[in-house]
C-alpha positions in Angstrom: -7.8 -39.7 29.0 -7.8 -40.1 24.9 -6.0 -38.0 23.4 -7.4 -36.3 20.1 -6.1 -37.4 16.4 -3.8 -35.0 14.8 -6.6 -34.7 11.8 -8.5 -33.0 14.9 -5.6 -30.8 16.3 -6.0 -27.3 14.4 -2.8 -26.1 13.4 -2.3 -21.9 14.0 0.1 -21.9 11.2 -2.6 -22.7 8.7 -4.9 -20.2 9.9 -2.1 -17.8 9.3 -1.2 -18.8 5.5 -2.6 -16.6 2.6 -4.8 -19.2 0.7 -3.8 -17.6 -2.4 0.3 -17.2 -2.1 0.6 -20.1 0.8 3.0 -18.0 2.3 2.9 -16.4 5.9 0.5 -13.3 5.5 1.9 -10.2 4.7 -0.1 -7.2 5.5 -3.5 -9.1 6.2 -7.1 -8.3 5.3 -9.8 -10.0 6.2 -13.4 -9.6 4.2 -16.5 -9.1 5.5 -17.0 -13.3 4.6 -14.2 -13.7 7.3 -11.5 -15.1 5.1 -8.2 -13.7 4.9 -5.7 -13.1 2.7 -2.4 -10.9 2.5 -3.5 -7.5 0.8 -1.4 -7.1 -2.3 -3.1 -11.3 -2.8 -6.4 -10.0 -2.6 -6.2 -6.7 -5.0 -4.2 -8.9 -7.6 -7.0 -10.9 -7.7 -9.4 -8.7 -7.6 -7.6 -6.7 -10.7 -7.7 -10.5 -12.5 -11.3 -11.4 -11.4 -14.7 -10.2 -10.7 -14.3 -8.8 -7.5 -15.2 -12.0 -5.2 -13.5 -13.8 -2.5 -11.2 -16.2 -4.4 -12.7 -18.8 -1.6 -16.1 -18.8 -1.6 -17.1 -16.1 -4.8 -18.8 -13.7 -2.4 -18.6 -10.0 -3.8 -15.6 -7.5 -2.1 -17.4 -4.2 -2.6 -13.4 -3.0 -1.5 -10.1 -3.9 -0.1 -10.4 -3.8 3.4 -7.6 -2.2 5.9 -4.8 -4.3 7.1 -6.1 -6.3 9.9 -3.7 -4.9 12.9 -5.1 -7.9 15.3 -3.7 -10.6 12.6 -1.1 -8.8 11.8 0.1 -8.4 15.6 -0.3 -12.2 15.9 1.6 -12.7 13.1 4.7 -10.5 14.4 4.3 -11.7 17.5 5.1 -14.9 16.2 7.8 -14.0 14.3 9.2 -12.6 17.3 9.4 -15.8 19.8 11.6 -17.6 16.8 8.9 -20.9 17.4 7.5 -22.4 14.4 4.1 -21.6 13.9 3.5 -25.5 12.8 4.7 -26.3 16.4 1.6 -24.9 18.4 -1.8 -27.0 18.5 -4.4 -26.2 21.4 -5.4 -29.2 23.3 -7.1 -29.6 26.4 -7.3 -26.0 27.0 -3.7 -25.8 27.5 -1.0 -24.5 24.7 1.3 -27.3 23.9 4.1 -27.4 21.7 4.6 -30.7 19.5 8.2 -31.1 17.9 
């Protein structure tokens, strides 16, 4: 069978970066858009700018609560001692890709 291109495979570590520091996510939130962000990221730039998601401008009535979900993945993570940029799902099976 084919195997997918690597511009297809969808990297975990970039779905836990902070779009705004590019750093691992400390203490993530996630707004009611769905983006994420660490929290002290998000209420610095909500101080700077109109209160919108710096992504896609939609108003943050509020700084959510830490998302414990992400933030479990996250230290789960940390815990194994894999890179995060090592795991891609493929074929409904987790493989690792050094």
């Amino acid at each position: 069978s084919a195997s997918a291109p690597p511009s297809e495979l969808c990297s975990l570590q970039n779905h836990l970066r902070c779009s705004i520091c590019m750093d691992e996510f400390t203490d993530p939130v996630t707004i009611f858009c769905g983006h994420s962000f660490c929290k002290r990221c998000l209420e610095q730039s909500c101080d700077y700018n109109d209160s919108t998601c710096p992504l896609c401008k939609k108003y943050i009535a509020r700084v959510p609560d830490v998302n414990i979900v992400l933030r479990d993945i996250i230290q789960q993570q940390k815990n194994t001692q894999i890179p995060l940029h090592c795991y891609f799902f493929f074929n409904l099976k987790l493989i690792t890709i050094f």
